[in-house]
Backbone as CSV, one residue per row, in Angstrom:
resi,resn,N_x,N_y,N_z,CA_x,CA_y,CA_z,C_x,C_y,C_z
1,UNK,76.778,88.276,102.251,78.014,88.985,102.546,78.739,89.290,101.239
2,UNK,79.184,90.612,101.064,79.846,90.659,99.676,81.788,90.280,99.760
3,UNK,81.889,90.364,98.980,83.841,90.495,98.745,83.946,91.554,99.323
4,UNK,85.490,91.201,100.319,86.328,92.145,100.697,87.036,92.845,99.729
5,UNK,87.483,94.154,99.729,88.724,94.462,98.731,89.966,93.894,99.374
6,UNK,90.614,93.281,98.173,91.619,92.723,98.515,92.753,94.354,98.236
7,UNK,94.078,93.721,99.303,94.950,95.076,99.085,96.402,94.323,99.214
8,UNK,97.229,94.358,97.607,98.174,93.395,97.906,99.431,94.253,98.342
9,UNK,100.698,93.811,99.363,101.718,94.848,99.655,102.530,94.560,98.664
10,UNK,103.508,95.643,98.442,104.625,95.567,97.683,105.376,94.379,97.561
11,UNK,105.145,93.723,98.974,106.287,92.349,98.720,105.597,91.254,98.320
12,UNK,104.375,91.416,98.790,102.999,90.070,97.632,103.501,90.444,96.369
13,UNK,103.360,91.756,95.847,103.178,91.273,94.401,104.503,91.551,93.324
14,UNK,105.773,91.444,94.342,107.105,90.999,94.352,106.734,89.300,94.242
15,UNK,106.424,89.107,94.882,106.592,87.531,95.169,105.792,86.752,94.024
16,UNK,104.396,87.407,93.455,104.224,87.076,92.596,104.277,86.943,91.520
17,UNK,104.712,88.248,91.084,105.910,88.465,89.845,107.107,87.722,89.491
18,UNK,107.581,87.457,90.763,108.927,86.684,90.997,108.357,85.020,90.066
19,UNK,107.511,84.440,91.137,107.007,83.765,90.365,106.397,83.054,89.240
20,UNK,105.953,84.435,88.949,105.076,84.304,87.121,106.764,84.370,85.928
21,UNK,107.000,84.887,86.609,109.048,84.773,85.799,109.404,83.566,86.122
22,UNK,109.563,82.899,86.856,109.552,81.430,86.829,108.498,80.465,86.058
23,UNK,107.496,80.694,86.337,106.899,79.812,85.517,107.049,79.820,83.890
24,UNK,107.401,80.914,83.442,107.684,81.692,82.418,108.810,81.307,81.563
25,UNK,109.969,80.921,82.467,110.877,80.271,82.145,110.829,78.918,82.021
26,UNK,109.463,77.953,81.941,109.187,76.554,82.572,109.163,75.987,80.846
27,UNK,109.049,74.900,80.482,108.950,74.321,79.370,107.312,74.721,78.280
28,UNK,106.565,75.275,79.303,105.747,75.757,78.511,104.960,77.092,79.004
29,UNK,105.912,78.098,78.819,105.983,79.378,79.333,104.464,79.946,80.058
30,UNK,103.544,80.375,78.155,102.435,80.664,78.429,101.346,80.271,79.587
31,UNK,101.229,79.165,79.321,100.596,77.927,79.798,100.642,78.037,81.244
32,UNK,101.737,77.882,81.802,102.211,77.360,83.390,101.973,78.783,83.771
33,UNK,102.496,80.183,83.253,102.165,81.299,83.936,101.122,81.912,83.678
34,UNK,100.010,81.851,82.799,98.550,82.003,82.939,97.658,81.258,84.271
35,UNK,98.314,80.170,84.160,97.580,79.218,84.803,97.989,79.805,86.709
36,UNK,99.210,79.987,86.745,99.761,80.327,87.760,98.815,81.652,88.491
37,UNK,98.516,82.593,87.543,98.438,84.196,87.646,96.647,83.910,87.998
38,UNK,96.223,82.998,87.168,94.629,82.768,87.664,94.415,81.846,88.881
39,UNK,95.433,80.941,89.206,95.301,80.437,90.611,95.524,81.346,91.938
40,UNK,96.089,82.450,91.404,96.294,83.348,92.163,94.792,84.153,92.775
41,UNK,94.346,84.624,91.392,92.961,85.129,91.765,92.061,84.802,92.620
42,UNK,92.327,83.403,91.747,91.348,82.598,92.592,91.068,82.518,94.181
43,UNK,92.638,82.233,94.661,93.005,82.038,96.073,92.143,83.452,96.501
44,UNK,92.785,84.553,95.820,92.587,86.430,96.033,90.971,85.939,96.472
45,UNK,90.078,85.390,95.249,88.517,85.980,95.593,88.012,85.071,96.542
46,UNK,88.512,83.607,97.084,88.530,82.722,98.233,88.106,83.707,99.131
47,UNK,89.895,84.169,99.054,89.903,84.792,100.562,88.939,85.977,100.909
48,UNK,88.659,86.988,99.709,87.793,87.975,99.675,86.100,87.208,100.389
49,UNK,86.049,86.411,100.247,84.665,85.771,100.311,84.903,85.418,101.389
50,UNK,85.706,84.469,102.270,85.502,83.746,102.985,87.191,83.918,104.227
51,UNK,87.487,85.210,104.638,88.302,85.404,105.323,88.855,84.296,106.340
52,UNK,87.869,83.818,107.068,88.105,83.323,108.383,88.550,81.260,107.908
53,UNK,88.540,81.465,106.716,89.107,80.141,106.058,90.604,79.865,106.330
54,UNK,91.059,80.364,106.088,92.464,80.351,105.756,92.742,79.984,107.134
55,UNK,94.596,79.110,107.185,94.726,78.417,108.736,95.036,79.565,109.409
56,UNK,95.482,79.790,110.404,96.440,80.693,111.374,97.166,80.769,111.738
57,UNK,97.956,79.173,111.239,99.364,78.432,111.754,100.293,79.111,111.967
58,UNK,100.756,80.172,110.779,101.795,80.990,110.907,101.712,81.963,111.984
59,UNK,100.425,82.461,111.676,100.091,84.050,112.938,100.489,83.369,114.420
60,UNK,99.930,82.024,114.744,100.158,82.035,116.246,101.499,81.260,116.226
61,UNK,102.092,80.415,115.565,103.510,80.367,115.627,104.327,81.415,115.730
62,UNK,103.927,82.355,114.593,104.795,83.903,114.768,104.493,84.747,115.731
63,UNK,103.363,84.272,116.399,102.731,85.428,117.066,102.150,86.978,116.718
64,UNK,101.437,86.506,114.909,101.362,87.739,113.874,99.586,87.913,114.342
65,UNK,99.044,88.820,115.372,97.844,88.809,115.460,97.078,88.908,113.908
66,UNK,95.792,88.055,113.565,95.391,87.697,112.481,95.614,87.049,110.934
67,UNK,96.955,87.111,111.511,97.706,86.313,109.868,97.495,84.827,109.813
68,UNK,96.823,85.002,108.366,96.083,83.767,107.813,97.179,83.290,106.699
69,UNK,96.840,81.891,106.171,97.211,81.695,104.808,95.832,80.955,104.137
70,UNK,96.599,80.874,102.965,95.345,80.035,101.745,96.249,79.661,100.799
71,UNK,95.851,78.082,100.406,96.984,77.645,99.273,96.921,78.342,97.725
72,UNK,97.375,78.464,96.824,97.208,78.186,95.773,97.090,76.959,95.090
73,UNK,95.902,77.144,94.679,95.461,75.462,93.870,96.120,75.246,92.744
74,UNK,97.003,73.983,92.888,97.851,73.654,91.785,99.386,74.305,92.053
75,UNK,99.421,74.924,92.818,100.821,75.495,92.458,101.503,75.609,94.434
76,UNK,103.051,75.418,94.606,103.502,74.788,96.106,103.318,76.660,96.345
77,UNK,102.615,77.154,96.552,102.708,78.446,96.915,101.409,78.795,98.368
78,UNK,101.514,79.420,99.188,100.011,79.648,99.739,100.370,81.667,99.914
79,UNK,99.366,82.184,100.054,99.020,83.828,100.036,98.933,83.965,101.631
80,UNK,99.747,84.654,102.342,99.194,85.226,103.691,99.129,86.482,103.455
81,UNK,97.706,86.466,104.189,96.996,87.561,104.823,96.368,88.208,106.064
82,UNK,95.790,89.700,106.312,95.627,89.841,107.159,94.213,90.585,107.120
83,UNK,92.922,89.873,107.866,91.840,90.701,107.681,92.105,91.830,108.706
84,UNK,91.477,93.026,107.588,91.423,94.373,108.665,89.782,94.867,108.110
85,UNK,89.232,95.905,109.027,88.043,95.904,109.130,87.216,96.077,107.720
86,UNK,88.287,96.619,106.625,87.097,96.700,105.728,87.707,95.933,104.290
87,UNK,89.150,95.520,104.621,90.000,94.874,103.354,90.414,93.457,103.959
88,UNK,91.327,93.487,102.630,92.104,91.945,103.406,93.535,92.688,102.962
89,UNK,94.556,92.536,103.349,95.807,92.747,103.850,96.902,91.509,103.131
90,UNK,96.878,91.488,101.819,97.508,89.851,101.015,99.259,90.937,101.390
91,UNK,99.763,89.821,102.298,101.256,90.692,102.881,102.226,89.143,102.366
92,UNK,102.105,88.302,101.744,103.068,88.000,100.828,102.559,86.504,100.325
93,UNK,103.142,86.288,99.171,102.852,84.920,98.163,104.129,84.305,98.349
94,UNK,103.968,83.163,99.063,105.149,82.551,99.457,105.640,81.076,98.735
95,UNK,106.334,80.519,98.442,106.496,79.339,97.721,106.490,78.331,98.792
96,UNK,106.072,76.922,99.312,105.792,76.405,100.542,107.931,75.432,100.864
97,UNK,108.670,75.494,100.019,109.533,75.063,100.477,110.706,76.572,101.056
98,UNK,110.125,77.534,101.079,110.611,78.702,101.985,111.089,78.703,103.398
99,UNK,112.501,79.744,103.570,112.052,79.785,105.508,110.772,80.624,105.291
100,UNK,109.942,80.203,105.581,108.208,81.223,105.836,108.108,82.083,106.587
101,UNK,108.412,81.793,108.084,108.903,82.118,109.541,109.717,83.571,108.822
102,UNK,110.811,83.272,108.630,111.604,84.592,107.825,111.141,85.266,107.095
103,UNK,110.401,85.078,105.825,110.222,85.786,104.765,108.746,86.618,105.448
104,UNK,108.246,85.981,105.867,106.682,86.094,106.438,107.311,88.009,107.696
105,UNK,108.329,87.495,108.249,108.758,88.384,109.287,109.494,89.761,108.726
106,UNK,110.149,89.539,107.135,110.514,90.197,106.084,109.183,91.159,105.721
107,UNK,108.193,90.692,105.537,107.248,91.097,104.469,106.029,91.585,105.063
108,UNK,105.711,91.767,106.846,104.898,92.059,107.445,105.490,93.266,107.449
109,UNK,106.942,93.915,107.525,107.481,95.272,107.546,106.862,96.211,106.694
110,UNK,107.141,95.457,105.700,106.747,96.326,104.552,105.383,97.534,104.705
């Protein structure tokens, strides 16, 4: 099976930006936001590979048909997404002490 194309929305890569500016501002700028920006990928080519990984917790709590998440390794953040038939759908990078529920309901608009 090959990689999906991943397709991030405006408010994912808001959220991740948001983030890499935080880490950025952290005691060791470079460092924490390299590290940040490649855990990101990482999660990205996870999910590209292996869609049906990620929990569903949010989708059937929200009632978001197919919305997944996947953590970021190392960092309190997880990526929800949404497989569609030929991409994946990354609809926001969330920090895990968030309302999720909200931001998640924010960022599916988009």
């Amino acid at each position: 099976m090959s990689d999906r194309l991943i397709v991030r929305s405006e408010s994912a890569t808001r959220d991740v930006e948001a983030a890499a500016e935080h880490y950025y501002l952290s005691e060791s700028p470079a460092a924490n936001t390299q590290r940040f920006l490649t855990a990101v990928e990482e999660a990205y080519l996870h999910i590209s590979r292996l869609p049906a990984s990620g929990s569903p917790h949010y989708g059937q709590v929200l009632g978001i048909a197919g919305l997944r998440s996947w953590p970021i390794k190392g960092f309190p953040y997880r990526a929800f997404y949404i497989e569609a038939d030929r991409h994946i759908d990354i609809v926001r990078v969330l920090h895990t002490a968030r309302d999720i529920p909200d931001s998640l309901t924010e960022g599916i608009e988009d």
